[in-house]
N, C-alpha and C positions, 0 to 999 in steps of 0.2 A: 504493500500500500504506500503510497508517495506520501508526503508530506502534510498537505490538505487534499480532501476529497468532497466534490461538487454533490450538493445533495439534487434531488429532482430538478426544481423551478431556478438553481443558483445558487443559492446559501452556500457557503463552505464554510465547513470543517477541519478543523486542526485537530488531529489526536492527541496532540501536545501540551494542548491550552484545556480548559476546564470549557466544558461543555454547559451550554447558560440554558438550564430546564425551566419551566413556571413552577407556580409552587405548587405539590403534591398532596395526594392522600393516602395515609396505608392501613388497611384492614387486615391482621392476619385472624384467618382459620383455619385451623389446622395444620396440615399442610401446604396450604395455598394461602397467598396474598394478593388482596386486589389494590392496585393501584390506579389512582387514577388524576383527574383533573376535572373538581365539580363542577366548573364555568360555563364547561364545555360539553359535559355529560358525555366526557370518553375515558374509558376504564379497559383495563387489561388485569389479568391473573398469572400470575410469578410464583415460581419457586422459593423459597426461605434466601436462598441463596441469591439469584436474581434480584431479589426486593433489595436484597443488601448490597448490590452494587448498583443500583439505581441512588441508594442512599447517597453512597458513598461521590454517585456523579454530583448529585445535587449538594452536595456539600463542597464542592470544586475539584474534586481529584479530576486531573485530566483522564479520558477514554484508555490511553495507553497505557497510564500508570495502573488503573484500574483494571484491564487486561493480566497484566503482569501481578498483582496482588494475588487473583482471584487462581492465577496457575500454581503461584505457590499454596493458596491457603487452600485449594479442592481437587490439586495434582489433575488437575485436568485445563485443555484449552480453552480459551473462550473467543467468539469470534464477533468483535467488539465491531466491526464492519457491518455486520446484520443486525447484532442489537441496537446504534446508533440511527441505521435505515427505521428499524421497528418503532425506535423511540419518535421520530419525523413523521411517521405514519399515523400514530395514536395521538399527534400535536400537543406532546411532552417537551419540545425543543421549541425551544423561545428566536422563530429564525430571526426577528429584526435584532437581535444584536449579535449575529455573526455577518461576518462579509459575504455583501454582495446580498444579503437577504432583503425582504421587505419590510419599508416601513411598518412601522405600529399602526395598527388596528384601532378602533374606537375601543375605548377605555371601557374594560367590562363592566356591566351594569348590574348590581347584585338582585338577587330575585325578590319582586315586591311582595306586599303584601305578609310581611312574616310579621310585623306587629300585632295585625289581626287573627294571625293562626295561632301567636300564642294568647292571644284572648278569648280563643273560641275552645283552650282548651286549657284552662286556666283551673283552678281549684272549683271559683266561685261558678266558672259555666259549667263542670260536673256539678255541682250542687242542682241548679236549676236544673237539668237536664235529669237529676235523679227524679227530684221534685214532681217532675211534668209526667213522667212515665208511671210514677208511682202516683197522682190524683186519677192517670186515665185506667190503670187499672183497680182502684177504687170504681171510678164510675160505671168501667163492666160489668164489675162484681154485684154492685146495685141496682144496674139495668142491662137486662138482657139484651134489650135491642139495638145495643153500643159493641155488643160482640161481632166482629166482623162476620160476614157472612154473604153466598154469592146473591143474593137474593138484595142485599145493599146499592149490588151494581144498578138494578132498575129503579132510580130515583125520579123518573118521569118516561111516559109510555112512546116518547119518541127517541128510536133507535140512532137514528145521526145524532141529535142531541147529544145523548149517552157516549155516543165514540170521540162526538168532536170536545166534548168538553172533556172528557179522559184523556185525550192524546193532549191537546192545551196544557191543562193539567200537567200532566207527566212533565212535560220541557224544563221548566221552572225546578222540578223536582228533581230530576235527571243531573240538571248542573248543578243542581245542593249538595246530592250528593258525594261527583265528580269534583265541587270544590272544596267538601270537607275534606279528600284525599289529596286535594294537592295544597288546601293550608296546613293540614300535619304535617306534611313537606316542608312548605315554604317556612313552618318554624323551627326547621334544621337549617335552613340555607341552601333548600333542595328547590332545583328547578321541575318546572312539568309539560307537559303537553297533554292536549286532549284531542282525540281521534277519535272516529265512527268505524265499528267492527261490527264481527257478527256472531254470534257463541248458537249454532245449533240452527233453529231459524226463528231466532232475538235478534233485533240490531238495537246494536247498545256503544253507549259510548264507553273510552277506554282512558283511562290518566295514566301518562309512562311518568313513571318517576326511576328513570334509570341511575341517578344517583343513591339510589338505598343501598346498592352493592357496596358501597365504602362506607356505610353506616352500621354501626356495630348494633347485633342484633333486634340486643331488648329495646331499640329504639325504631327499629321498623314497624315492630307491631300494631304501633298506632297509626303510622300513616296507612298501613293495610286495612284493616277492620274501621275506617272514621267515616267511608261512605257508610256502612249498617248502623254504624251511631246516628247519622243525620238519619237516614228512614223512619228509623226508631223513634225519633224525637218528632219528625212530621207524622208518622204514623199516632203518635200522644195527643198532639195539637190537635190533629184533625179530631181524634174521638170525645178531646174535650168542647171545642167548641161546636159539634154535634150537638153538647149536652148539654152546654149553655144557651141554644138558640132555639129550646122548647118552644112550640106553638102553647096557647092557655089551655090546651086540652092533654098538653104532658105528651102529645106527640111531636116528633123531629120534624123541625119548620123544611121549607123546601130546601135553603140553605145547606142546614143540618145533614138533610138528604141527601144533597152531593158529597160533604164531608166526610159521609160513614161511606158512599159510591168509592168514592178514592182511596181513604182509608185501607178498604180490602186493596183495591191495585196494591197501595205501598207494598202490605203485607205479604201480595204474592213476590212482590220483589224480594222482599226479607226471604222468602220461603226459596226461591229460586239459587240463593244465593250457597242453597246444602247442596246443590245440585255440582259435587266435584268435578267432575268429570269434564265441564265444562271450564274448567279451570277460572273459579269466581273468585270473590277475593279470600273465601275461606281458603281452595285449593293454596291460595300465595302464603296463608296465614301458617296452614299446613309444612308445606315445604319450606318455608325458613323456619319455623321452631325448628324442625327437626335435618336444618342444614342438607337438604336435597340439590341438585341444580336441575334434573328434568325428572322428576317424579311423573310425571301423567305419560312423558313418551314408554317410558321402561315399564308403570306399571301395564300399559294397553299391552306392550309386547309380552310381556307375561304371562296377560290374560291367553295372545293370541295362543304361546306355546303351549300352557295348559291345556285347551281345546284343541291344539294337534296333538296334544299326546293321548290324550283321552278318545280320538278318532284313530291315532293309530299312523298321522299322519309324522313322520321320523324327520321325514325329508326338509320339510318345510319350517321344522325348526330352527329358530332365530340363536346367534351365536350367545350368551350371555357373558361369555367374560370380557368384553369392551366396556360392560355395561359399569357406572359409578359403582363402588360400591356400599354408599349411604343409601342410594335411588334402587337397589337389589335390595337388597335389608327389610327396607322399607316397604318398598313394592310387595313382598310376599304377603304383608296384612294390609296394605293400603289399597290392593288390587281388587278385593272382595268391596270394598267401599264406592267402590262403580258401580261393580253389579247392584249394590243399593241402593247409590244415587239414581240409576235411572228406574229402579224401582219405582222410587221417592218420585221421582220427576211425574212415572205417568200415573201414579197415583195422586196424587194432586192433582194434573190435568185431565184426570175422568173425573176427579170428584168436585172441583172448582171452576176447569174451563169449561169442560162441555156442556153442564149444566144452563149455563150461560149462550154458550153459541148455538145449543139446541133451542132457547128458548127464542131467543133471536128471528135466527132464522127461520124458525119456524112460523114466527110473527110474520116476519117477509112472506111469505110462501103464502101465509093465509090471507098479507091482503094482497096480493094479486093473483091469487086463483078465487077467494071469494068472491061477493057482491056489495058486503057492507061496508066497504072499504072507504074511507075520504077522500078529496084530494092531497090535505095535507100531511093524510096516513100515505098515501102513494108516493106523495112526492118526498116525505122521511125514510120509505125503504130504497128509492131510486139513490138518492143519495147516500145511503147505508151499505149500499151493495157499491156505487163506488169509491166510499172511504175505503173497503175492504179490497178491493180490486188493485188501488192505491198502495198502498201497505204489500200486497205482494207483490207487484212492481220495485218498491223500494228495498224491498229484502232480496230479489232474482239483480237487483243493478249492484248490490253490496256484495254478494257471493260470485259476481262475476267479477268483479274489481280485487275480491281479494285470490281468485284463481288467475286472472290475470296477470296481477303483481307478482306473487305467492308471497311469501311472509318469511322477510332477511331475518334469518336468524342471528342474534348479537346477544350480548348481556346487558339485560334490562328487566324492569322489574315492572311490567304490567296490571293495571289493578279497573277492574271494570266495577 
């Protein structure tokens, strides 16, 4: 290697001179260390060893010096040529101050809104938040009709009503949730993004908070689990003020009526959320307690091989020793937790969706094969049939965008 070496776009390199990094983060587990750069939500995983000579660049030891430490202290070579390429690649190397690099960038701007995430999760907001959930389960407990139920969804006899005001609804709810998870974030210092995905045939939005890989664990847990906390807390609101908005006959005003209608939505979302397999945000909760990196790919494969062995099929068994082995370990009792989950799934969708879309559309069907139909009963199933037509459009245009795309695998930490 010559003296300096030209990186990609110009930058050069002296092996000579101390290599000028941004400043770092380092998480070890275990055996592995991620390092990263939270600015920029780019992260890599190193060896014990590795992480130590990253240390040691950013502390100024020149590249070469660092070479030559690392042959004496692990009698082995290192090929400080590709590591210093890898470090340019992961934009760990600060190029405007080597030669010939470029100017400085606009001065990072640290991620807003973290004053508000630590007040939304503050001692005093868990108090209220205990507060609100424990009145609305008082007022189930002393009225029935505050207990959710599919039967809450019909709060008025017109079916576009019912869908347009649920989906409205939901939007507002949607990004509550999505921004409870990215202010548990923003009160680490964690940046987010929010993206439209699709889990199954849900479209649902998505919070990457790919910074929690450098965050030591018992601190992720919140930012994973604070969308279920918002639900939870909208789901209390909703059934108290149900039950403030009595008509004087002690029946739920019309108001009221949508509030317990939404109400259940939330809830099926809470319920949806056991639904692993779909990797929700329990799945995420899951696999970092118990320090997994692809828990859901290994346990499916598991499943598949136990079903070929159980057929007899030899051939088409999957190799397992590639596989992690916290995500084997694991997989052997986490793999039966699918087969549950979709239990779960369509056991609640015979017992809470269908009930609903049979009533539905049934209602359709009867006013236009009947006779005693309205105009403005015709003219709420026209409309009804195509919010629904609607909605499968929008979920056939998201499942083809993400087969189109396909889905770059990186390390990041997902949370819908």
């Amino acid at each position: 290697m010559t003296e300096a070496e030209a990186m990609d776009d110009g930058p050069v390199i002296d092996l000579d001179r101390p290599l000028p990094l941004h400043p770092l983060v380092y998480l070890e587990e275990g055996d592995e260390v991620t390092v990263g750069r939270p600015d920029i939500d780019s992260y890599g995983i190193f060896p014990p060893d590795g992480a130590e000579v990253l240390r040691r660049l950013e502390q100024g030891t020149p590249p070469r010096e660092v070479a030559v430490w690392y042959e004496t202290r692990y009698r082995e070579s290192l090929d400080i040529d590709d590591l210093v390429a890898s470090l340019g690649e992961l934009g760990f190397v600060r190029e405007s101050d080597l030669p010939g690099g470029p100017a400085d960038g606009p001065a990072d701007v640290p991620p807003r809104w973290r004053r508000l995430g630590a007040a939304l999760f503050s001692v005093p907001a868990w108090i209220c938040y205990g507060l609100l959930v424990t009145w609305a389960l008082i007022a189930m407990a002393r009225r029935p009709d505050l207990v959710p139920s599919y039967r809450n969804v019909f709060f008025t006899d017109y079916y576009s009503v019912i869908q347009a005001a649920l989906f409205v609804a939901a939007i507002p709810q949607l990004l509550l949730h999505e921004g409870f998870h990215a202010l548990a974030g923003r009160r680490l210092g964690l940046r987010s993004r929010l993206r439209i995905s699709r889990r199954l045939y849900f479209v649902v939005l998505e919070t990457s908070l790919d910074g929690l890989v450098a965050v030591p664990r018992r601190k992720r847990y919140l930012p994973i689990v604070a969308g279920m906390l918002a639900d939870v807390v909208v789901m209390a609101v909703l059934t108290i003020a149900a039950d403030l908005t009595r008509g004087a006959g002690g029946a739920p005003s019309p108001g009221g009526r949508f509030c317990l209608a939404f109400a259940f939505a939330v809830m099926l979302r809470i319920l949806w959320q056991f639904s692993l397999y779909l990797r929700t945000d329990l799945y995420v909760l899951v696999s970092t307690a118990l320090g997994c990196v692809d828990l859901h790919t290994t346990a499916m494969r598991m499943l598949r091989n136990r079903v070929n062995r159980l057929l007899g099929r030899r051939r088409r068994l999957m190799d397992e020793s590639d596989w992690h082995p916290v995500d084997r370990r694991v997989a052997r009792w986490y793999s039966w937790l699918i087969v549950a989950g979709y239990t779960v799934s369509l056991t609640t969708f015979a017992v809470a969706i269908v009930p609903i879309v049979h009533r539905m559309f049934a209602g359709v069907l009867g006013r236009f094969t009947g006779h005693g139909a309205s105009w403005p009963e015709l003219l709420d199933s026209l409309v009804f049939s195509g919010f629904i037509l609607g909605q499968l459009v929008v979920l056939a245009w998201v499942a083809a965008r993400e087969r189109y795309r396909g889905r770059a695998r990186r390390l990041d930490h997902v949370i819908a």
